[in-house]
C-alpha positions in Angstrom: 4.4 -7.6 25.1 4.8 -4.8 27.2 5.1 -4.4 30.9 1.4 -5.2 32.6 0.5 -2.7 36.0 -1.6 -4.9 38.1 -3.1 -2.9 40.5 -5.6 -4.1 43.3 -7.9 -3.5 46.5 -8.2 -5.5 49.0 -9.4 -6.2 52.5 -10.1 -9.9 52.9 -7.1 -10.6 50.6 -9.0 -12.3 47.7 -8.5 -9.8 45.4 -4.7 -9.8 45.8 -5.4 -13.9 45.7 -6.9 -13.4 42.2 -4.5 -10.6 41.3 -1.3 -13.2 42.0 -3.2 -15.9 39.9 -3.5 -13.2 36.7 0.4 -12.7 37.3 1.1 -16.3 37.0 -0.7 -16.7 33.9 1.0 -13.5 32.6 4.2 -14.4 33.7 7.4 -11.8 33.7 5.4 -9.1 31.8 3.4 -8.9 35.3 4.0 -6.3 38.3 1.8 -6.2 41.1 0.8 -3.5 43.5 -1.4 -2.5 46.2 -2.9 0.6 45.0 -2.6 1.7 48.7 0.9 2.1 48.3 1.6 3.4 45.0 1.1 7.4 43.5 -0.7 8.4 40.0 2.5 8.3 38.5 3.5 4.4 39.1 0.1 3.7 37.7 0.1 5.9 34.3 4.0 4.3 34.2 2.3 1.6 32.6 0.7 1.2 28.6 -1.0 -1.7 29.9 -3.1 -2.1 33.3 -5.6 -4.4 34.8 -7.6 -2.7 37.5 -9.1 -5.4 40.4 -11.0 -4.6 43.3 -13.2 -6.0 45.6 -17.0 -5.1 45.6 -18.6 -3.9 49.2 -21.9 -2.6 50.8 -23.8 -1.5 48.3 -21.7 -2.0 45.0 -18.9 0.0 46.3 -15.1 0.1 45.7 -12.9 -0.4 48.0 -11.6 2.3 50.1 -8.2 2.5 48.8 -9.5 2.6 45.6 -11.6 5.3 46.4 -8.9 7.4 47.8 -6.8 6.5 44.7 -9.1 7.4 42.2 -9.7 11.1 43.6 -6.5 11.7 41.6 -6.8 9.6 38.2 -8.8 11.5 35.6 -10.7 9.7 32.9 -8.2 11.5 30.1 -5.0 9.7 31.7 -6.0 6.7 30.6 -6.4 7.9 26.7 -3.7 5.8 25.2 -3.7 2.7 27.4 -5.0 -0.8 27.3 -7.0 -1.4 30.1 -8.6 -4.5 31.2 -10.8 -4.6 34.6 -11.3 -7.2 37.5 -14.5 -7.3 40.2 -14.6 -9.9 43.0 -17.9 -10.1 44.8 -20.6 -12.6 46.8 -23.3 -13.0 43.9 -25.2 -15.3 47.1 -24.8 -12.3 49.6 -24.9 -9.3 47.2 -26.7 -10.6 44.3 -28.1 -6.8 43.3 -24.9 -4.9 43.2 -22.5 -8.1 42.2 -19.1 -6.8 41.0 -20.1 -3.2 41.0 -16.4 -2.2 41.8 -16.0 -2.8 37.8 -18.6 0.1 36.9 -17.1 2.4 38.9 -13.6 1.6 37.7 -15.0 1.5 34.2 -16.3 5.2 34.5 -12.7 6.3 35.3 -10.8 4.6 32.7 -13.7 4.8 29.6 -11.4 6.6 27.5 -9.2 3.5 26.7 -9.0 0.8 24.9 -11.0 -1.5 27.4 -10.7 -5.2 27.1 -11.6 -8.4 28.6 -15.3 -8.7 28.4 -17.0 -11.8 30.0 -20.0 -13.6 29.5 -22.6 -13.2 32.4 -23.0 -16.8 31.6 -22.6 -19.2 34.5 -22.6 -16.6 37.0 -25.4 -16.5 40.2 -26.5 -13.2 40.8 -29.7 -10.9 40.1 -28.5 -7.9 39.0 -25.0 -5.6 38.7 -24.5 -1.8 36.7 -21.1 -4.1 35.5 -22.8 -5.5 33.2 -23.7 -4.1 29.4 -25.7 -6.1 27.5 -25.2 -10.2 28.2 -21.5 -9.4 29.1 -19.6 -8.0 32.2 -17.3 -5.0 31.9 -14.1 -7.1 33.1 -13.3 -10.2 34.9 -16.1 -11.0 37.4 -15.1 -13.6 40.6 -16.8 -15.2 43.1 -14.6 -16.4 45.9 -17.3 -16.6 48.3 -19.6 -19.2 45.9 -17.8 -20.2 42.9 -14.2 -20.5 44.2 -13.7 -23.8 42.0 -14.3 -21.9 38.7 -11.9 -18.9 39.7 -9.1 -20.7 38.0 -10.3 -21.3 34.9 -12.2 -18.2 34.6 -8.8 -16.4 35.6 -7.2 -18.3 32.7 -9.3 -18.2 29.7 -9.6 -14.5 30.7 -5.7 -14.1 30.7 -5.7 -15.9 27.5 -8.5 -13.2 26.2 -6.5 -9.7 27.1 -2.7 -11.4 26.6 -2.9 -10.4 22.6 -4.6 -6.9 23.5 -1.7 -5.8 25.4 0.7 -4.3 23.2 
């Protein structure tokens, strides 16, 4: 397997906390960044990316994603494999839960997107992550399911690891 671009936003730190447990799983295939200190080029370096951010307000990205993301165009991700990663409060934020993985998914539609999750076992009313009974990536809860975030983290790894190539 290729190199894997693990690229996150973060305030409270609980993406990058999720982000470092994907790594682990991965193991030496895995970089990780701050997407607040890399350029378009370190991120289309990579053939195979997973995307995290945290979810805030009202189902918004976070800001560095925002920023980043003013340069990325939906046709540089073509020929990757992406897979995607939200962390939200389903308690707090139940009708916009994970957002942060629709609006990453509109920028990176044009590859081969994997990682799809079951909304099963999940708290929440409502999010534009999900399509049908599944969630567009990896959805965590730190705030109100901390005790799954493992597992979820690993049978998710264990999804995506034979889609990167």
């Amino acid at each position: 397997m290729k190199k894997v671009g693990i690229f996150y936003g973060s305030e409270s730190g609980n993406t990058q906390e999720v982000c470092k447990k994907i790594a682990s799983e991965l193991g030496d295939s895995a970089e990780i960044f701050d997407i607040a200190k890399v350029d378009k080029d370190t991120i289309l370096g990579f053939e195979n990316l997973i995307f995290a951010s945290a979810t805030y307000g009202s189902g918004d990205l976070q800001d560095d994603w925002e920023k980043a993301l003013k340069n990325l165009n939906e046709s540089d991700f073509s020929s990757k494999v992406v897979a995607l990663v939200g962390v939200g409060d389903g308690d707090s934020y139940g009708d916009t839960f994970v957002e942060s993985i629709y609006h990453l998914y509109q920028v990176v539609k044009s590859a081969k997107v994997v990682g799809r999750v079951s909304k099963e076992g999940y708290i929440f009313e409502e999010s534009m992550a999900v399509d049908g009974e599944e969630f567009l990536g990896l959805a965590i809860d730190e705030e109100n399911q901390s005790e799954l975030t493992e597992g979820r983290v690993k049978a998710w790894v264990e999804q995506i690891r034979g889609e990167f190539i």
